[in-house]
Residue, then its C-alpha position, 0 to 999 in steps of 0.5 A: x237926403x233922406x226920406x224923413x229929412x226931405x219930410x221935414x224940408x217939405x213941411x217947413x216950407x209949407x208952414x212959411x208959405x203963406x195961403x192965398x190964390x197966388x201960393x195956392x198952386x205951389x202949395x198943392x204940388x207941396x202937398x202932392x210931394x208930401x204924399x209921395x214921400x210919406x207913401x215911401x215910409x210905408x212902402x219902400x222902393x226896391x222891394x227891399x221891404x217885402x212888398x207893400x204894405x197891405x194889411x199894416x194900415x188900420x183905420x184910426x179910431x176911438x179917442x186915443x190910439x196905443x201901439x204894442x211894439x217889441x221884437x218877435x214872441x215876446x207877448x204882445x199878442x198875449x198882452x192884446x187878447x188878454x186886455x181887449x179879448x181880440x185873438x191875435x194868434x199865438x204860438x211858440x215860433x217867431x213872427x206869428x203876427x204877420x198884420x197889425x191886428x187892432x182891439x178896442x177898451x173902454x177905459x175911464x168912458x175913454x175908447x182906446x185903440x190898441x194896435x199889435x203891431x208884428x215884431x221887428x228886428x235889428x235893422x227895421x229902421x233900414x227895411x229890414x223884416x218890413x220894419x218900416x212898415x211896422x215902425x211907420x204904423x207906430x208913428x200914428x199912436x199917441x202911445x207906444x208900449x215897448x213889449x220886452x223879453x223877461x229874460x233880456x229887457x235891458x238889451x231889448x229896450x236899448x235896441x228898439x229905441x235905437x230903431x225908433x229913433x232912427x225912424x224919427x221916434x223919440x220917446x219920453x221926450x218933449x218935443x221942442x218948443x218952435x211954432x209947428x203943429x204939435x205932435x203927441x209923441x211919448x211912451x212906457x216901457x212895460x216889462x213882464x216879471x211873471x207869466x203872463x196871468x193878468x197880474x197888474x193889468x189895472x195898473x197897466x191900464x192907470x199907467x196908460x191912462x196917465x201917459x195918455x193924458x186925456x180930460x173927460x167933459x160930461x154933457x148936461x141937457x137943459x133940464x136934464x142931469x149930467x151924462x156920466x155914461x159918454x163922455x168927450x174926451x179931450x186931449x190935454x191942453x185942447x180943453x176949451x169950451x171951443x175945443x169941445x163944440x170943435x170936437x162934436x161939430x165944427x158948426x157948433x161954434x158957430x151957434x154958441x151964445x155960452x156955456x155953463x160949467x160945473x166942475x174945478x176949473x169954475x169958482x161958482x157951479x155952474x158959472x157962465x163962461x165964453x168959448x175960451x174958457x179952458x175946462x178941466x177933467x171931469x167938468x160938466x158943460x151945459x151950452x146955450x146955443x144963439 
């Protein structure tokens, strides 16, 4: 059985059990396995992968987080320097980014990570070229952009999907309607017809931003105008108003009476509305705390 499959196994068997002091001991041993085996993704046995994993893990930040994967040399360094003016070191030979090097944009008040991950290789998904370790940093990004050659992007393209899927990656593809946690997963292939001169970076950058699928809610003070400069960024369908204080503070709910919103998810602006009520992107919110 596999890494993935006894994966999935451990995590099916948790989501059955249910919580209390009884199964709280199993369920920490699960949780323990758990850690173990996704540890193996990064790290494989054997050595097999060249050695540990150290400088591929970057801390997560920002509201969303897109990675650049595609086969050595192809730009993704060029492509990351260009939109987040982060140097990634570029040079005409193979596998010049030996670490995943991150860079920050602020894109629609959203903050968005990019990651540049090194290239892989045909086999990557078995070890090869620390392909696991690269394709498990991809698995953490609510976007990959498959960075592709100009000159063969058909075959590039069939081949990196070909690693990701068999590392469990499957992209543009909904996930299946069962009662387990959603997972953000999806994708756009990105293929460069020209030189690399900034040309349809805007569009880039609105392509992403759709894929994204992020909602921006303004915050408005009692007596104050809204504050269009620093919005919350939501992902879509995690959009109530209990969304929005969970993602400022977990006690904020707590404190909520309810809120005022502005916007086009209300009829009447502002309208009166309780913690579920589920806002749209762009509306402003005013709470009124107990």
């Amino acid at each position: 059985m596999s890494v993935l499959a006894k994966i999935a196994e451990i995590e099916n068997e948790m989501a059955r059990t249910q919580k209390n002091k009884a199964t709280a001991h199993h369920l920490g041993l699960l949780k323990a396995r758990l850690a173990k085996l996704r540890r193996e993704l990064i790290t494989p046995k054997g050595g097999s992968g060249g050695g540990p994993g150290e400088g591929f893990d970057v801390a997560k930040t920002g509201d969303a987080r897109v990675g650049f994967v595609g086969f050595p040399s192809v730009g993704k360094s060029t492509l990351l320097s260009n939109l987040a003016g982060v140097y990634s070191e570029v040079a005409a030979y193979e596998f010049t980014t030996l670490t995943t090097v991150p860079g920050v944009i602020r894109y629609k008040g959203a903050k968005i990570q990019l990651l540049d991950l090194p290239g892989i290789i045909e086999g990557a998904k078995d070890g090869k070229g620390r392909g696991r370790q690269v394709i498990a940093v991809a698995r953490t990004c609510n976007l990959i952009l498959i960075v592709l050659d100009v000159l063969k992007p058909l075959l590039h393209k069939k081949l990196i999907e070909h690693e990701l899927e068999g590392f469990g990656i499957r992209l543009n593809k909904q996930p299946p309607n069962i009662g387990y946690k959603k997972k953000d997963k999806g994708g756009i292939n990105f293929t460069a017809t020209v030189p690399h001169h900034r040309w349809n970076f805007d569009d880039l950058l609105e392509r992403m931003w759709d894929y994204l699928q992020l909602v921006r809610i303004y915050t408005k003070p009692k007596g104050q105008l809204p504050d269009y400069t620093s919005p919350v960024v939501l992902p879509d369908g995690r959009t109530s108003v209990e969304d929005f204080c969970l993602k400022i503070h977990k006690n904020l709910i707590k404190e909520l009476k309810y809120a005022l919103v502005w916007g086009s998810s209300v009829k009447h602006n502002p309208q009166k509305v309780g913690k579920d009520h589920v806002m749209e992107d762009e509306d402003v919110i005013q709470l009124v705390k107990k």
